[in-house]
N, C-alpha and C positions, 0 to 999 in steps of 0.2 A: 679502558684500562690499557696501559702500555707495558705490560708482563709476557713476555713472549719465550715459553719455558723451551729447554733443546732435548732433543733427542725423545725418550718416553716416558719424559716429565710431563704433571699436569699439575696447572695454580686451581686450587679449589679455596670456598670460602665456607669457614663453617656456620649450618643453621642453630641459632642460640637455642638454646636450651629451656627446656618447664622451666618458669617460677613457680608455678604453683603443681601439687601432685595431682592425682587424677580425684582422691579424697578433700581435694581444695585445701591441703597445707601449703602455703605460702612457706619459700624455700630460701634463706638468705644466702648471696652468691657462692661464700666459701662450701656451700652442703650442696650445690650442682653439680651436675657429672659433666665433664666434659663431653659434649657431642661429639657422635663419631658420622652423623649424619652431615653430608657439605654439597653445595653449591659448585659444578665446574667452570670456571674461571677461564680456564684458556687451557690449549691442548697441542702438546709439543707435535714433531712432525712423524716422531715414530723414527722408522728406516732399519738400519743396521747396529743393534747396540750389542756389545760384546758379544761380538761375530754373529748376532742371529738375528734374521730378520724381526721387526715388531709391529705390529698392525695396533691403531691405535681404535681401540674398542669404545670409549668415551666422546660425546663433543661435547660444547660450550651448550651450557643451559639442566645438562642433568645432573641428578638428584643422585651422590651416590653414598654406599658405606664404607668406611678405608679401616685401616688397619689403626689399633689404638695410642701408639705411640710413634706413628710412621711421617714422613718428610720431617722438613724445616721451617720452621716458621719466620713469615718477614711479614714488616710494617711497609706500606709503598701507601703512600696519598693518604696517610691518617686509617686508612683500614688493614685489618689482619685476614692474611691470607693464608696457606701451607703451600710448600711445592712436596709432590713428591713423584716415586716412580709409579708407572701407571700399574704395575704388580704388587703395591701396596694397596689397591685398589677392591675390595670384596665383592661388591655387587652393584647393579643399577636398580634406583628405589622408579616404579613405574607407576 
C-alpha cells in the first residue's frame, strides 16, 4: 500500500460484515449494518498536532473499533479504505 497518512491520522480497512445472523437469516446488503470494526492500514507519525504532543497508540495490523461516522472515505488501488484521526479511534479489539 502506498497511503502514507500525516500527522495523527491513520488509513484503516473495514472488516465486512454478517451475511447471515447468528439465527442463520441470510441478510441482503441493503439490511447490513455498517461495520465499525477495521483493519489498520498504515499509521501517521503522530508528533505536534494543534500544539499538543500525540503518541500514536495503534500500529499496522490491529484490529480496531472507530467512531460510527468518523474520517473520510477514499478508493486507492480498486479497495476502500477510511482515513481518519487517531481520537476517532475507541478501542483496540485483542
Amino acid at each position: 500500500m502506498n497511503i502514507k497518512p500525516l500527522g495523527d491520522r491513520v488509513v484503516i480497512k473495514k472488516v465486512e460484515a454478517e451475511e447471515t445472523t447468528k439465527s442463520g437469516i441470510v441478510l441482503p446488503g441493503s439490511a447490513k449494518e455498517q461495520p465499525q470494526l477495521a483493519e489498520v492500514m498504515a499509521v501517521g507519525p503522530g508528533g505536534i498536532v494543534d500544539g499538543k504532543e500525540v503518541k500514536m497508540e495503534v500500529k499496522v495490523g490491529d484490529k480496531v473499533i472507530f467512531s460510527k461516522y468518523a474520517g473520510t472515505e477514499v478508493k486507492f488501488d480498486g479497495e476502500e479504505y477510511t482515513v481518519l484521526r487517531q481520537n476517532d479511534i475507541l478501542a483496540i479489539v485483542e
